[in-house]
C-alpha positions in Angstrom: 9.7 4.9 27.4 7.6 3.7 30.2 3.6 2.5 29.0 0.9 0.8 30.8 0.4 -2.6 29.6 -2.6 -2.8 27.0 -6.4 -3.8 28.6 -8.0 -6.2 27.0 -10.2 -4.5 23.7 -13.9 -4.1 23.9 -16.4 -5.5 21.8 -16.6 -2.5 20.1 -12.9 -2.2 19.7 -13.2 -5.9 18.2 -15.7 -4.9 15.7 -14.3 -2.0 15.0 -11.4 -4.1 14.0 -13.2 -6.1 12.0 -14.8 -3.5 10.1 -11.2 -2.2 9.2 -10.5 -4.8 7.6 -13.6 -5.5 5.6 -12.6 -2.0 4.3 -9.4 -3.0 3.8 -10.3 -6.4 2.1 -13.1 -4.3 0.2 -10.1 -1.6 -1.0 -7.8 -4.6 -2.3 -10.4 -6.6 -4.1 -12.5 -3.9 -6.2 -9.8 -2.6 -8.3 -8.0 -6.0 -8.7 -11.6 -7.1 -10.4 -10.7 -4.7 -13.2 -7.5 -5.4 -14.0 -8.1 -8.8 -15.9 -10.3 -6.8 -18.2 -7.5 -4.9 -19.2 -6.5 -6.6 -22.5 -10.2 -7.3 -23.4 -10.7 -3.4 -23.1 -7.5 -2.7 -24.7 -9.0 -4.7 -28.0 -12.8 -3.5 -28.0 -11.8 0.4 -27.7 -8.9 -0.5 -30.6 -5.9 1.0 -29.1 -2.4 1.4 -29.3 0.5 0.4 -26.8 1.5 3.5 -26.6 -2.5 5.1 -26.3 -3.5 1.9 -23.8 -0.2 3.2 -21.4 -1.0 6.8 -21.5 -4.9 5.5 -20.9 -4.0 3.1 -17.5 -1.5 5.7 -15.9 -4.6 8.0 -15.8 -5.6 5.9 -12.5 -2.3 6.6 -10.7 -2.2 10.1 -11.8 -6.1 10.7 -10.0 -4.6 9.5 -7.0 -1.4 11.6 -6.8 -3.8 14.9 -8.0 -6.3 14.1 -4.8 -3.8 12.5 -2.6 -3.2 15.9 -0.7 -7.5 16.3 -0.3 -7.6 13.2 1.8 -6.6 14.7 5.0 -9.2 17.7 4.4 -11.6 14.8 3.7 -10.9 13.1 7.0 -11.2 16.4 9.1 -14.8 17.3 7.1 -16.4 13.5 7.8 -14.2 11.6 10.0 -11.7 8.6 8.7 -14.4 6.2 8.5 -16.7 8.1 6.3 -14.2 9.2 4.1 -12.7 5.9 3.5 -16.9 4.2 2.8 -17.4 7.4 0.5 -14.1 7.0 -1.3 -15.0 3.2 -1.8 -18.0 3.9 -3.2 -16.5 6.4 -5.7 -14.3 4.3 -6.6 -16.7 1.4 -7.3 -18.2 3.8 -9.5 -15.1 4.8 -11.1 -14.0 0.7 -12.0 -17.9 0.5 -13.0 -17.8 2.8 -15.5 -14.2 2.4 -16.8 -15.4 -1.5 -17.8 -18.2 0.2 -19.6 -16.7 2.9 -21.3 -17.5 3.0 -25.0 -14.0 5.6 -25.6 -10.7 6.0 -24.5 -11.3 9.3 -23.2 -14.0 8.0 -21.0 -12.2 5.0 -20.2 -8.9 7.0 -18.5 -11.8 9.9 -16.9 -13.4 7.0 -14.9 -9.7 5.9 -14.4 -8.6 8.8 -13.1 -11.7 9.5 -10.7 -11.5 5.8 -9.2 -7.7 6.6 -8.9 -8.2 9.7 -7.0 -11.3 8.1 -4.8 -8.8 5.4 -4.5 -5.6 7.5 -2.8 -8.9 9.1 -0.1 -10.0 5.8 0.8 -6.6 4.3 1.5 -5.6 7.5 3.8 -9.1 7.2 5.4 -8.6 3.7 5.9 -5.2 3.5 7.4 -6.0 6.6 9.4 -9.2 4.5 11.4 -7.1 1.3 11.7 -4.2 3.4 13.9 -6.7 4.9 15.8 -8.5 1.0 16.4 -4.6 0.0 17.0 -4.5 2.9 19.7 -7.3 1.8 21.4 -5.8 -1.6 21.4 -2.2 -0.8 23.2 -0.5 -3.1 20.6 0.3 -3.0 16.7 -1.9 -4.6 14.5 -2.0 -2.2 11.7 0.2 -4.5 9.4 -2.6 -7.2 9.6 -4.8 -5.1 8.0 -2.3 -4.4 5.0 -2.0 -8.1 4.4 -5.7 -8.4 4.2 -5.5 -5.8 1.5 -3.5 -8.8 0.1 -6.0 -10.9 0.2 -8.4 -9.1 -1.0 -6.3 -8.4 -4.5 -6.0 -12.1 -4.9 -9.8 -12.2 -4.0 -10.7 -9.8 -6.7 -8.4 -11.1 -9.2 -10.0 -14.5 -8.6 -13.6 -13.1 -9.0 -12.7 -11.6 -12.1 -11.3 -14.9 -13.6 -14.4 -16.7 -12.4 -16.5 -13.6 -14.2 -14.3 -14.4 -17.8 -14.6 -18.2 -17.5 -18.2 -18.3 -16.6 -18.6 -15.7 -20.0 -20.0 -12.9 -17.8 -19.9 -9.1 -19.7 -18.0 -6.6 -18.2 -20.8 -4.7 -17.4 -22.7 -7.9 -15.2 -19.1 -8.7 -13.8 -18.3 -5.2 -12.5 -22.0 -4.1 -11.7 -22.2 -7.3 -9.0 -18.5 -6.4 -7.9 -19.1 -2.6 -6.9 -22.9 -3.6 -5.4 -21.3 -6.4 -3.4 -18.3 -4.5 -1.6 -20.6 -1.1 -1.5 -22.6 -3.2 0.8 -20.0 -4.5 2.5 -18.1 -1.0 3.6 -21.4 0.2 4.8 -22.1 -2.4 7.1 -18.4 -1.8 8.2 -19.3 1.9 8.2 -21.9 0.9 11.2 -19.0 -0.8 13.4 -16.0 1.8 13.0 -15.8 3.9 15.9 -17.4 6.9 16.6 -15.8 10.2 18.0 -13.1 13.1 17.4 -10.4 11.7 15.3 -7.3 13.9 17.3 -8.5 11.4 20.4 -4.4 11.1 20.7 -2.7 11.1 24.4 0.5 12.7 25.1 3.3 11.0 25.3 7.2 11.4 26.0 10.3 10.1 24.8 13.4 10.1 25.8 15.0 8.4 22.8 15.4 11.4 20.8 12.1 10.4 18.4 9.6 13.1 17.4 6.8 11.8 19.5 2.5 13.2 19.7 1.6 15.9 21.3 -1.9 16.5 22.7 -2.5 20.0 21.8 -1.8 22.0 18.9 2.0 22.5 17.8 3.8 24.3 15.0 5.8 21.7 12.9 9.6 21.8 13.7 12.6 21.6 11.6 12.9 17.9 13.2 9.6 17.0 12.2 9.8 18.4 8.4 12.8 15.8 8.0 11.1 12.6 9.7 8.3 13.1 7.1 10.8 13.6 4.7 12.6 10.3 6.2 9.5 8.4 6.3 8.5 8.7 3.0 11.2 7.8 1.4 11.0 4.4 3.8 7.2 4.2 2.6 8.6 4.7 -1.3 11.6 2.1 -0.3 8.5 0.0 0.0 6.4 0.3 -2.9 10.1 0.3 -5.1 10.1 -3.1 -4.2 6.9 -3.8 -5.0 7.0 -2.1 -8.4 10.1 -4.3 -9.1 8.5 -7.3 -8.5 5.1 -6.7 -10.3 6.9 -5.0 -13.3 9.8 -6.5 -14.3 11.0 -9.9 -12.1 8.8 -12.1 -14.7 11.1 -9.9 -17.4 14.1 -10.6 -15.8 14.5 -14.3 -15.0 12.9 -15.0 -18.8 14.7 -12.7 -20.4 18.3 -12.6 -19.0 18.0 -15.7 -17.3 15.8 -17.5 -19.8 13.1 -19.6 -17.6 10.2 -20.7 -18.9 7.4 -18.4 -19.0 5.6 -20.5 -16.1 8.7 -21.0 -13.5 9.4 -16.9 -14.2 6.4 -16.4 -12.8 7.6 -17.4 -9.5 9.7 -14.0 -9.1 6.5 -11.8 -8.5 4.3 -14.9 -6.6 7.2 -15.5 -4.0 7.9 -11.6 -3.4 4.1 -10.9 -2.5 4.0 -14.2 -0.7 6.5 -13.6 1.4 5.6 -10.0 1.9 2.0 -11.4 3.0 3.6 -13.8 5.9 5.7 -10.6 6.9 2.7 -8.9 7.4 0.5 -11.8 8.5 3.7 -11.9 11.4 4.7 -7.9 11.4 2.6 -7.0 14.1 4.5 -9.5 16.8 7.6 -8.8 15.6 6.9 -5.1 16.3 5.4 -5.3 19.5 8.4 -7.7 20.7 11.1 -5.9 19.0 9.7 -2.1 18.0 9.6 -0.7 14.5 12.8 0.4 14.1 14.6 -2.6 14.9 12.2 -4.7 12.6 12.4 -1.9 10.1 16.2 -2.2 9.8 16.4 -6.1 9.9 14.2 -5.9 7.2 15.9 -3.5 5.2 19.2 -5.4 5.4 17.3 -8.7 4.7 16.1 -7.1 1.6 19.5 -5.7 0.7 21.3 -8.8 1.1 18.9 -11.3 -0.2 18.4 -9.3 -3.7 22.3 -8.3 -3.6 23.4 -11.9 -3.5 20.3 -12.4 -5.9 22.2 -10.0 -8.7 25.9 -10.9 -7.7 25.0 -14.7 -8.4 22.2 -14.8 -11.0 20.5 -18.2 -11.3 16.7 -18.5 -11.4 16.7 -20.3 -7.9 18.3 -17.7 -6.5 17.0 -14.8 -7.9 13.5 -16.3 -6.9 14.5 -16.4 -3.5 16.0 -13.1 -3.5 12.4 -11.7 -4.4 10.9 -13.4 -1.4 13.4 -12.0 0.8 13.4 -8.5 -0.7 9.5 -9.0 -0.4 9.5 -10.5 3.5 12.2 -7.9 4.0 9.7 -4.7 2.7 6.6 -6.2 4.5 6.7 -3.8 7.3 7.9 -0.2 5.5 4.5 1.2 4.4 2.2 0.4 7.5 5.4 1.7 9.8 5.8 4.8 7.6 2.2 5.5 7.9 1.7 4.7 11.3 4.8 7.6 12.6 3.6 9.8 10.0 -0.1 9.8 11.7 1.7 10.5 14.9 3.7 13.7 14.0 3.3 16.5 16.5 2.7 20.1 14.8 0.1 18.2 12.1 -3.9 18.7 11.9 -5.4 15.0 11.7 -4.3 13.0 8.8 -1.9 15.9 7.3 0.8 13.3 8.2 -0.4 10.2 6.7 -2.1 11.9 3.4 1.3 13.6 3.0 3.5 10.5 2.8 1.1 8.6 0.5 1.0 11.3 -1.4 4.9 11.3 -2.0 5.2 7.9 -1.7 2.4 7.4 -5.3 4.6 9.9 -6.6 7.9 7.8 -6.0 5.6 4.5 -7.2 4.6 6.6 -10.7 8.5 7.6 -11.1 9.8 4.3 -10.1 9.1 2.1 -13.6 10.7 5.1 -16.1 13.7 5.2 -13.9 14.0 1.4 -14.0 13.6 1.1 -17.9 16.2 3.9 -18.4 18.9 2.5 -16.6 18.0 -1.3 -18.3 17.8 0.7 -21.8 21.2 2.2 -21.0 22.9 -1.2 -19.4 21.2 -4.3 -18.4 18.2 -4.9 -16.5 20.3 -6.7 -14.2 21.4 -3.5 -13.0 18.3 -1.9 -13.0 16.9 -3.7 -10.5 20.0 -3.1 -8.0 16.9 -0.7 -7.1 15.7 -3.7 -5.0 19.0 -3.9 -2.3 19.7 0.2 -2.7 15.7 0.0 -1.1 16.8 -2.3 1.5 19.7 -0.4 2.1 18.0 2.9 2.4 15.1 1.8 5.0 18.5 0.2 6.8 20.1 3.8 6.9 16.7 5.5 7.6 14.8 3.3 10.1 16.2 5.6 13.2 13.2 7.8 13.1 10.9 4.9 13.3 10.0 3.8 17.1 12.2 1.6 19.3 10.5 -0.9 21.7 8.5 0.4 24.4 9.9 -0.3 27.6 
């Protein structure tokens, strides 16, 4: 595919950048203040295990019952309005699960800031590819690794919060007031317009490409969404095995120290963050599907090796490369799905974060089966099958412009 080379952005294009990822920053720090509450709130509404579980998965399951609204939501106000309104909401949600005085009113506000949650990232994404199609050049994985720094932000806030003695209700009231503000003045800078403000464009590589005017969805295009999200759910597997059981792992079967296990989940989301930080050269130079399969077989191979050979060094370093190997998978999934021919504006993207929460929410139960049933060695072969199947899949993804 012939393209012109990319003009140098405009101010506004720079600060409409900027405003992306404020919102993106904004989207990874609220809910990260709440989660350090968790066991505090666990103790003061006096539940069980089993009640707390069924209370916390009420914040996933919002999000996969809205996920399908957030295109609808982008068509009625635009992707930048839908993605301040959603964060909003979903301040409002965390606010009022820290100060529930029940368990049922604890998973409701759950649930809503889950299913504000699912609009706002669909919004959000949906504004940054149009801000990365006004710049000629990927950038869209640099705002998904601000998102990472915005969950260590909040995270860090909420610490501060605890060790300075501050109640929930101060802590979480300052935390919603102070990134409300902040999307809003984003809200200012995002661009303005239609959001179908797509060009044409050919291919002659065989991959489902845009098309200008209206088009009725083909059989091809019904399985690249279907490929894409399972590359966007190859994705989030990853990250599910890293958050939920990698500290499990190396101090249960391997038997590190509390501290050095650890060091499984920190080096998988610190190497996915410098694949990110990184992803958007590596795109540009190479194209997503070549990145996406390099990473795919970096994942495979790092975590296979990882579980062949089981030390804690190793294993540690296979999270890193199963996390620098992932980093990419998400924003490129999103990114062709928003591009589909034959789809109203954000159908596409809604659609595959959609399936992809629903692979995320299935992904833990299927993991603790198989561990139940063998070892939990072998349920995290998860990680390299993920790797593998990005690998296998990555064809519908974009080769390098030419």
């Amino acid at each position: 595919m012939t393209v012109d080379a990319p003009s140098r952005p405009t101010q506004a294009e720079r600060r409409a950048r900027a405003a992306v990822a404020v919102l993106f920053f904004t989207n990874g720090a609220l809910f990260a203040n709440l989660l350090p509450r968790y066991p505090q709130i666990k103790a003061d509404l006096d539940m069980s295990n089993a009640v707390y579980g069924l209370a916390v998965a009420a914040f996933p399951a919002g999000a996969i019952v809205a996920g399908l609204a957030a295109g609808a939501a982008i068509r009625r106000l635009g992707s930048a309005r839908a993605a301040v309104t959603g964060t909003l909401l979903t301040g409002a949600g965390i606010l009022a699960a820290g100060l529930a005085d029940s368990v049922a009113l604890f998973a409701g506000a759950l649930f809503l800031a889950g299913a504000m949650d699912s609009v706002t990232d669909v919004a959000q994404n949906a504004h940054g590819l149009r801000v990365q199609r006004r710049y000629g050049r990927s950038i869209i994985n640099s705002f998904h690794a601000i998102w990472s720094i915005g969950a260590v932000a909040g995270g860090s806030m909420a610490a501060a919060a605890i060790a300075l003695g501050l109640s929930r209700g101060q802590h979480l009231t300052f935390s919603a007031g102070v990134f409300a503000i902040a999307a809003c003045v984003a809200l200012r800078f995002c661009l303005t317009g239609p959001e179908n403000d797509r060009a044409p464009e050919s291919d002659g590589d065989g991959v489902v490409k845009r098309s200008a005017g209206p088009a009725v969805p083909g059989r091809r295009t019904v399985y690249v969404l279907a490929a894409l999200v399972l590359i966007a759910t190859a994705g989030t597997l990853v990250e599910d095995a890293g958050s939920s059981w990698a500290t499990l792992y190396l101090s249960g079967s391997l038997q590190a120290s509390i501290t050095l296990a650890a060091f499984g989940y920190i080096a998988l989301v610190g190497a996915q963050f410098v694949g990110r930080i990184i992803g958007d050269r590596l795109v540009d130079r190479f194209g997503q599907r070549t990145v996406a399969r390099a990473g795919g077989l970096i994942a495979a191979v790092g975590m296979g090796l990882a579980l062949a050979v089981p030390t804690v060094p190793g294993t540690i370093l296979g999270f890193a490369a199963a996390g620098f190997g992932v980093a990419t998978l998400v924003p490129a999934a999103m990114h062709e799905a928003d591009e589909l021919p034959g789809l109203r504006p954000g159908s596409g993207l809604a659609i595959v974060s959609w399936l992809m929460r629903l692979g995320f929410l299935a992904s833990p139960p299927i993991v603790g089966l198989v561990t139940d049933a063998t070892s939990l060695r072998a349920g995290l072969l998860v990680v390299p099958l993920a790797g593998l199947l990005a690998f296998l899949l990555a064809g519908v993804l974009q080769p390098r412009h030419r």
